[in-house]
mmCIF file of the C-alpha atoms, coordinates in Angstrom:
data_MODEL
# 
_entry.id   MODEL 
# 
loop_
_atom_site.group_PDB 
_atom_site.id 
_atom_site.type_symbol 
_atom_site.label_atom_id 
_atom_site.label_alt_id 
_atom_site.label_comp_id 
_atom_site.label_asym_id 
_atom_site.label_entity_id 
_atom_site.label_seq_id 
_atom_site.pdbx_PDB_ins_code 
_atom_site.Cartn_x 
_atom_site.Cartn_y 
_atom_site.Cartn_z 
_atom_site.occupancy 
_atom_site.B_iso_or_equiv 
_atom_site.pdbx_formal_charge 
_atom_site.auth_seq_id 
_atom_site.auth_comp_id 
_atom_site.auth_asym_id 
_atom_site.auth_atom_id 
_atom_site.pdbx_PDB_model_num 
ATOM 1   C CA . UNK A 1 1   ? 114.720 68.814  106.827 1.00 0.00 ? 1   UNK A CA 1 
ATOM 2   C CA . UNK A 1 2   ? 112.819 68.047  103.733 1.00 0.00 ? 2   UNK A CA 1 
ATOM 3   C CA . UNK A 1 3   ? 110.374 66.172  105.505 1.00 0.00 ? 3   UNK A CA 1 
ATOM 4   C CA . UNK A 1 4   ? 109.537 68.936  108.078 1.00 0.00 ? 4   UNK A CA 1 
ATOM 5   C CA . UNK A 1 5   ? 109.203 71.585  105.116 1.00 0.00 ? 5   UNK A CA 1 
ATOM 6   C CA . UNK A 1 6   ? 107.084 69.480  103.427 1.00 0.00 ? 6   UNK A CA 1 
ATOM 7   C CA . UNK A 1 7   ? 104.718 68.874  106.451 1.00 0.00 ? 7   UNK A CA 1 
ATOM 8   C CA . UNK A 1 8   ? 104.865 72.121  107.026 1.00 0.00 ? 8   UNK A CA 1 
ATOM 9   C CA . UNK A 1 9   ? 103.232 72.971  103.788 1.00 0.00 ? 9   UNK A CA 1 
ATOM 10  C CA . UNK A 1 10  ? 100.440 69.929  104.035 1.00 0.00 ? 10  UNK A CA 1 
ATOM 11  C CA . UNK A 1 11  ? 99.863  71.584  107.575 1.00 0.00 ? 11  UNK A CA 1 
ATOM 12  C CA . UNK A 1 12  ? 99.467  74.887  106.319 1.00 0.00 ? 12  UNK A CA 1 
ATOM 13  C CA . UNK A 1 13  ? 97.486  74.096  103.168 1.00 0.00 ? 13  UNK A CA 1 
ATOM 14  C CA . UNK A 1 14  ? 94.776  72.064  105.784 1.00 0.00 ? 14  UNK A CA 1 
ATOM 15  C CA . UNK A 1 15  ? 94.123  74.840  107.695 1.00 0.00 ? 15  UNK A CA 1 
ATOM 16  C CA . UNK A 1 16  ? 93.746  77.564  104.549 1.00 0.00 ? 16  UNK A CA 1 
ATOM 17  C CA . UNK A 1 17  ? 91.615  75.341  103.151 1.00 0.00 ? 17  UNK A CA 1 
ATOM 18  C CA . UNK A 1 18  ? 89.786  74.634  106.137 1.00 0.00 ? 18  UNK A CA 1 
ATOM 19  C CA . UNK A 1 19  ? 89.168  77.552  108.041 1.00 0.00 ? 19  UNK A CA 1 
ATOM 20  C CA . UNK A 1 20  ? 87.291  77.344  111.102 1.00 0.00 ? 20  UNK A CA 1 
ATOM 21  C CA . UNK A 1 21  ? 84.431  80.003  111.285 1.00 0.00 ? 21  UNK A CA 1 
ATOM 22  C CA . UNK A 1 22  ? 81.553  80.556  113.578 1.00 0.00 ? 22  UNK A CA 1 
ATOM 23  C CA . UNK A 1 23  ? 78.681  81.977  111.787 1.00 0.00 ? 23  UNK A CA 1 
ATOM 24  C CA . UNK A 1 24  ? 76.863  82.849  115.485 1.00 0.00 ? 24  UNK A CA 1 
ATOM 25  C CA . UNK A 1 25  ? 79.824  85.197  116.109 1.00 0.00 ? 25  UNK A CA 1 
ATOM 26  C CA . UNK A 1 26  ? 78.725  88.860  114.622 1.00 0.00 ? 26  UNK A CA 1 
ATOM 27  C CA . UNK A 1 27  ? 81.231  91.888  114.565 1.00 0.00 ? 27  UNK A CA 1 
ATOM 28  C CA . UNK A 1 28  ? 79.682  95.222  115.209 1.00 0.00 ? 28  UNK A CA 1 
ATOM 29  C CA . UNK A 1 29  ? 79.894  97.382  112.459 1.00 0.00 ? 29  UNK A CA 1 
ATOM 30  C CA . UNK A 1 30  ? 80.797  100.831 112.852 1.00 0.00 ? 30  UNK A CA 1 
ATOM 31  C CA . UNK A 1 31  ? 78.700  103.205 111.726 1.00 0.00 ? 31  UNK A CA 1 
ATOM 32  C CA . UNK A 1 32  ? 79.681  106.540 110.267 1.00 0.00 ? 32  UNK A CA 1 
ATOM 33  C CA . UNK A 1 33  ? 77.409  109.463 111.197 1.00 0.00 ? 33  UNK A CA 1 
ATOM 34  C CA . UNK A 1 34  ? 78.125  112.643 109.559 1.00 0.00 ? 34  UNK A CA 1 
ATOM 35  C CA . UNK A 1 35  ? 76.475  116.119 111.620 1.00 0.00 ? 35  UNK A CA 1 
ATOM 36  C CA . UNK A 1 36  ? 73.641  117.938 110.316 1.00 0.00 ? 36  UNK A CA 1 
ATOM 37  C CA . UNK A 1 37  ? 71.096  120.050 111.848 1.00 0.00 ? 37  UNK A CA 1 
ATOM 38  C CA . UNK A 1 38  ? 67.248  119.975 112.468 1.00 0.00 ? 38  UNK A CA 1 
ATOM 39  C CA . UNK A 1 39  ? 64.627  122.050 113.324 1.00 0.00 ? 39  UNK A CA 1 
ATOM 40  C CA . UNK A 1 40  ? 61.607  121.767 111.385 1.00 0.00 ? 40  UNK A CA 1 
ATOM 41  C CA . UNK A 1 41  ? 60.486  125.338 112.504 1.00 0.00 ? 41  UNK A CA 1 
ATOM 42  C CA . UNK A 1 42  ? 63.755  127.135 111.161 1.00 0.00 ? 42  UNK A CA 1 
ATOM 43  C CA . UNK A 1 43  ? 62.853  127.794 107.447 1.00 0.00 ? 43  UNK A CA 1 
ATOM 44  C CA . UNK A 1 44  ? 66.322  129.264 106.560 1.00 0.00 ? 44  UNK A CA 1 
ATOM 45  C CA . UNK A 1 45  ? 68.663  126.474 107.689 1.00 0.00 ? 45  UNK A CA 1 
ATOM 46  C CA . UNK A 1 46  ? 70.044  128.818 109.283 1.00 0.00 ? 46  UNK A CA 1 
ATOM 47  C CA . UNK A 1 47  ? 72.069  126.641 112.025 1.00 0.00 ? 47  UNK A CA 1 
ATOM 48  C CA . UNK A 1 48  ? 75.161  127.341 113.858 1.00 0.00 ? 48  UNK A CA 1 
ATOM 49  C CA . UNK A 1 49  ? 78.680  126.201 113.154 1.00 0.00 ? 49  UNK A CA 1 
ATOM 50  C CA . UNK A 1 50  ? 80.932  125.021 115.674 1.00 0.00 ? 50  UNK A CA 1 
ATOM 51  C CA . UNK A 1 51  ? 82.700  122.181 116.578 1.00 0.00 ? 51  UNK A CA 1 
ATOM 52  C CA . UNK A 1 52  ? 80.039  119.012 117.681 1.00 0.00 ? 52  UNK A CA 1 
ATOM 53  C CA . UNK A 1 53  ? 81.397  115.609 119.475 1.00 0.00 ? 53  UNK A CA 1 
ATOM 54  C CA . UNK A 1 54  ? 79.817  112.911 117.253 1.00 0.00 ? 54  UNK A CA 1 
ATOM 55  C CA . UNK A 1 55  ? 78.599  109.988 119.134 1.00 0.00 ? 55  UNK A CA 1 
ATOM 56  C CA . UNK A 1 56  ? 79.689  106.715 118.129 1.00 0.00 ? 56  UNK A CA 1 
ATOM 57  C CA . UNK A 1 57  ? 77.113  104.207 116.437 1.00 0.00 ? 57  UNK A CA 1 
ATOM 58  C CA . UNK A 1 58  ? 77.887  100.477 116.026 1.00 0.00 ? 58  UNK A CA 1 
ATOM 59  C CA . UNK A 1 59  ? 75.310  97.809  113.990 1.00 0.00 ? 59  UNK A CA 1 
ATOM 60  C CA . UNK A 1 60  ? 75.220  93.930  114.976 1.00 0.00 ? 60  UNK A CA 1 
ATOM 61  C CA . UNK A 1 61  ? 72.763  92.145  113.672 1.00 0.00 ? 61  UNK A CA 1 
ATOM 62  C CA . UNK A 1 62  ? 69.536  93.461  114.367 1.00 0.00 ? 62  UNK A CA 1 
ATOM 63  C CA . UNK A 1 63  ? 70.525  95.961  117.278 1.00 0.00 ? 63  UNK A CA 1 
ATOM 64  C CA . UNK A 1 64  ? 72.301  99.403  117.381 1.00 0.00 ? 64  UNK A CA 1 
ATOM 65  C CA . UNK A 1 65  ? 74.717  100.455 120.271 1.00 0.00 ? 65  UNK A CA 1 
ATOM 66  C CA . UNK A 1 66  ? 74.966  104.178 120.798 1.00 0.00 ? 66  UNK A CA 1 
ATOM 67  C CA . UNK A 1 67  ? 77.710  105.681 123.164 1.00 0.00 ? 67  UNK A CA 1 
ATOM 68  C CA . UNK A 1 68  ? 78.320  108.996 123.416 1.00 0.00 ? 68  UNK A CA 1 
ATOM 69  C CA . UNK A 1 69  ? 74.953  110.806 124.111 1.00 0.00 ? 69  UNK A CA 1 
ATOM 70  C CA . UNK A 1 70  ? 73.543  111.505 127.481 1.00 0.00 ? 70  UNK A CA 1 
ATOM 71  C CA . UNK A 1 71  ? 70.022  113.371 127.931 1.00 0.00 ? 71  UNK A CA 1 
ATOM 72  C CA . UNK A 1 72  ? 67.120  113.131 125.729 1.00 0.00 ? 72  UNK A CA 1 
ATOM 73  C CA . UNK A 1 73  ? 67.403  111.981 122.043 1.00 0.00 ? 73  UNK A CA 1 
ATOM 74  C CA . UNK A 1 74  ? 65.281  110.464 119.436 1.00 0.00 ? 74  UNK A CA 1 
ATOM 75  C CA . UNK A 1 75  ? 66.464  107.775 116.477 1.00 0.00 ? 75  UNK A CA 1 
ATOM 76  C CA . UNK A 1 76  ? 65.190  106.655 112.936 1.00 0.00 ? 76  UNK A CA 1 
ATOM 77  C CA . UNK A 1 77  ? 65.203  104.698 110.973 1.00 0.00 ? 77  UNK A CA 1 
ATOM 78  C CA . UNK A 1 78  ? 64.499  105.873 107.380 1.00 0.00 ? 78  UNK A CA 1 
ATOM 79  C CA . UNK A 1 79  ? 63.556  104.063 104.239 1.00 0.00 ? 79  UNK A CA 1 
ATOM 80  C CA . UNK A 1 80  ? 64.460  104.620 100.494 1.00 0.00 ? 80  UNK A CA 1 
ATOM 81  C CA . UNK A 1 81  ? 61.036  106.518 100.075 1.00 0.00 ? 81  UNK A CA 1 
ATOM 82  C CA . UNK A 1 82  ? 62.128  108.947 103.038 1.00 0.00 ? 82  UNK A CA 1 
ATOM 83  C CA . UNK A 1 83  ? 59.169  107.004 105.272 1.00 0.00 ? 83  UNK A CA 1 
ATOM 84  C CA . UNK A 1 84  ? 60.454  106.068 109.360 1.00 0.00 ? 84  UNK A CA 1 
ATOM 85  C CA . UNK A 1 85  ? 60.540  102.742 109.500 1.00 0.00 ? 85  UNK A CA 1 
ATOM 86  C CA . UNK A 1 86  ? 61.312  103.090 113.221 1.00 0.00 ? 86  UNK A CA 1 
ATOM 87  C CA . UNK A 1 87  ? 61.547  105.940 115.891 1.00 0.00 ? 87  UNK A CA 1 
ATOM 88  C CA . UNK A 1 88  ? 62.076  105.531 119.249 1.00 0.00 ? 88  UNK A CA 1 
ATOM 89  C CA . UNK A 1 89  ? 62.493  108.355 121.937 1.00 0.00 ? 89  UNK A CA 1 
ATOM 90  C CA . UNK A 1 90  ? 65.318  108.044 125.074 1.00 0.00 ? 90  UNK A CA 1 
ATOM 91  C CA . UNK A 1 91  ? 66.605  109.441 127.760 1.00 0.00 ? 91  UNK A CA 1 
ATOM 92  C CA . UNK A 1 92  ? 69.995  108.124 128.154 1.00 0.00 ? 92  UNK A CA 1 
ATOM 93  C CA . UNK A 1 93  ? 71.808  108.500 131.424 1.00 0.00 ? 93  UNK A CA 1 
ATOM 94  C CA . UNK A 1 94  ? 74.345  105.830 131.256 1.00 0.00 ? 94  UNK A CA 1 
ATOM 95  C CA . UNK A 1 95  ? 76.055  107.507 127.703 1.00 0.00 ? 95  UNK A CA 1 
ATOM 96  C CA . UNK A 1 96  ? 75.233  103.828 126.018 1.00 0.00 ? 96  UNK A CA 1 
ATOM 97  C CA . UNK A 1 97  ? 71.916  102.532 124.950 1.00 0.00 ? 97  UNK A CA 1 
ATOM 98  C CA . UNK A 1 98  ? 71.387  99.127  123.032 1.00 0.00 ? 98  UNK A CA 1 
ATOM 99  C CA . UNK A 1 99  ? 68.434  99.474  120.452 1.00 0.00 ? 99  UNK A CA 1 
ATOM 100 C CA . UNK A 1 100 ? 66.759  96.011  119.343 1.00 0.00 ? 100 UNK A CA 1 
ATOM 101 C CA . UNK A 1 101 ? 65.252  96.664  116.288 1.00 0.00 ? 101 UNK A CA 1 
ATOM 102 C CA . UNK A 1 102 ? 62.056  94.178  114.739 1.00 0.00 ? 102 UNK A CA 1 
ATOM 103 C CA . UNK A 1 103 ? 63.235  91.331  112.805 1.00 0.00 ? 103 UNK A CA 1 
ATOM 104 C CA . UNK A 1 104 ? 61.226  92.264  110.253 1.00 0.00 ? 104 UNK A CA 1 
ATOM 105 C CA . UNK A 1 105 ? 63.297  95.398  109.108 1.00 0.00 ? 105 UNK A CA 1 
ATOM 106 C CA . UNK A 1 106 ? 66.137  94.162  106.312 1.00 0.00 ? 106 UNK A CA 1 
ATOM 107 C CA . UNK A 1 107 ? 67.403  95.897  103.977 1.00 0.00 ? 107 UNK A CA 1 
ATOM 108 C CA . UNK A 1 108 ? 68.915  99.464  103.494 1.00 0.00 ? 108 UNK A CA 1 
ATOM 109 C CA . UNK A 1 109 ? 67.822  102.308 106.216 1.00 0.00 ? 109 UNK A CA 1 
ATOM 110 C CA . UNK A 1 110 ? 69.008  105.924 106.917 1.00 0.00 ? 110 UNK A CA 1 
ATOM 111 C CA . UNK A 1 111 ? 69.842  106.050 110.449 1.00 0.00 ? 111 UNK A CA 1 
ATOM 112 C CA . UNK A 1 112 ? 68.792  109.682 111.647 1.00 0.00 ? 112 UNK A CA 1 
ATOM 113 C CA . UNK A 1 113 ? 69.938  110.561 115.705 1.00 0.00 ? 113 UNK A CA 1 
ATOM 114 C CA . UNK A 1 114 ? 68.376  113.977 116.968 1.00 0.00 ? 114 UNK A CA 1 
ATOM 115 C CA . UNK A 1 115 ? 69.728  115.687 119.806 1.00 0.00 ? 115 UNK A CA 1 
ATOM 116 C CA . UNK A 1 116 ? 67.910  118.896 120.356 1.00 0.00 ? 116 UNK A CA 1 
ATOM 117 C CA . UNK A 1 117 ? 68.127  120.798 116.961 1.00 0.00 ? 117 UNK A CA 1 
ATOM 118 C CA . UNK A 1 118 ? 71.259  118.954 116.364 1.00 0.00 ? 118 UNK A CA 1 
ATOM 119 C CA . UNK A 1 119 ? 71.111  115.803 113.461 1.00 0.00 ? 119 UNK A CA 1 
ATOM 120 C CA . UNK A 1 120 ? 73.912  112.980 113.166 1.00 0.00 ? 120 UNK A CA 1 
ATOM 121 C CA . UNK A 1 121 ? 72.833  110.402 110.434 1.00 0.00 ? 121 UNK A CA 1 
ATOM 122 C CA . UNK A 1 122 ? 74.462  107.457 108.360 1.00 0.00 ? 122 UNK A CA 1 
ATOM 123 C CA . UNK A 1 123 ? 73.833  104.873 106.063 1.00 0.00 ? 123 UNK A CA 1 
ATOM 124 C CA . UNK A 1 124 ? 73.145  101.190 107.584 1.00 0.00 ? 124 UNK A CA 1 
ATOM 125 C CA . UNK A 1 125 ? 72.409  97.419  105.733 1.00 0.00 ? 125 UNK A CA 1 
ATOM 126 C CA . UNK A 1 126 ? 70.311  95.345  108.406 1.00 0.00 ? 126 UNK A CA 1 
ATOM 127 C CA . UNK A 1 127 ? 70.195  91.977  106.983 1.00 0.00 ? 127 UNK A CA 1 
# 
């Protein structure tokens, strides 16, 4: 009995100190979008209140998955200095889209998704 116990914790011990990890594997990260509005013309913010079904952003790597939106709708990327970094324009039938973003964007970004006069955004770290 002592013998298997102490196995047990040389077994155990291995494999903690050990762990087997794949670097290639990447999780997608959820992104949290918070609503907003937008329309550059309205000089009042004068928007209206209601519920709004936020659609669902996930970061992996260097690409963005967006479910949740059907029709037309633009996304940006925004830097620290409030500059796009990206925008790209779609018109999503399928309720997902897959963005691949350049390689050459790292660092932190405001994510910005308009839909109409209707804003989500959130913070994402593309590394």
């Amino acid at each position: 009995m002592k013998k298997l116990f102490i196995f047990t914790i040389l077994f155990m011990l291995v494999f903690k100190a050990f762990p087997i990890e794949n670097a290639s594997l990447e999780v997608e990260e959820p992104i949290i979008l918070l609503p907003g509005y937008y329309d550059p013309t309205d000089l009042n913010n004068d928007y209206p209140r209601g519920p709004i079904k936020t659609p669902q952003a996930y970061l992996q790597g260097h690409s963005i998955s967006i479910y949740g939106i059907t029709g037309d709708y633009s996304v940006q990327l925004l830097n620290a200095d409030g500059g796009v970094a990206y925008n790209t324009t779609v018109n999503a039938s399928s309720g997902h889209e897959i963005f691949l973003l350049p390689t050459t964007l790292m660092g932190d970004y405001e994510l910005h998704i308009h839909i109409g006069n209707q804003c989500f955004y959130g913070m994402v770290n593309i590394y």
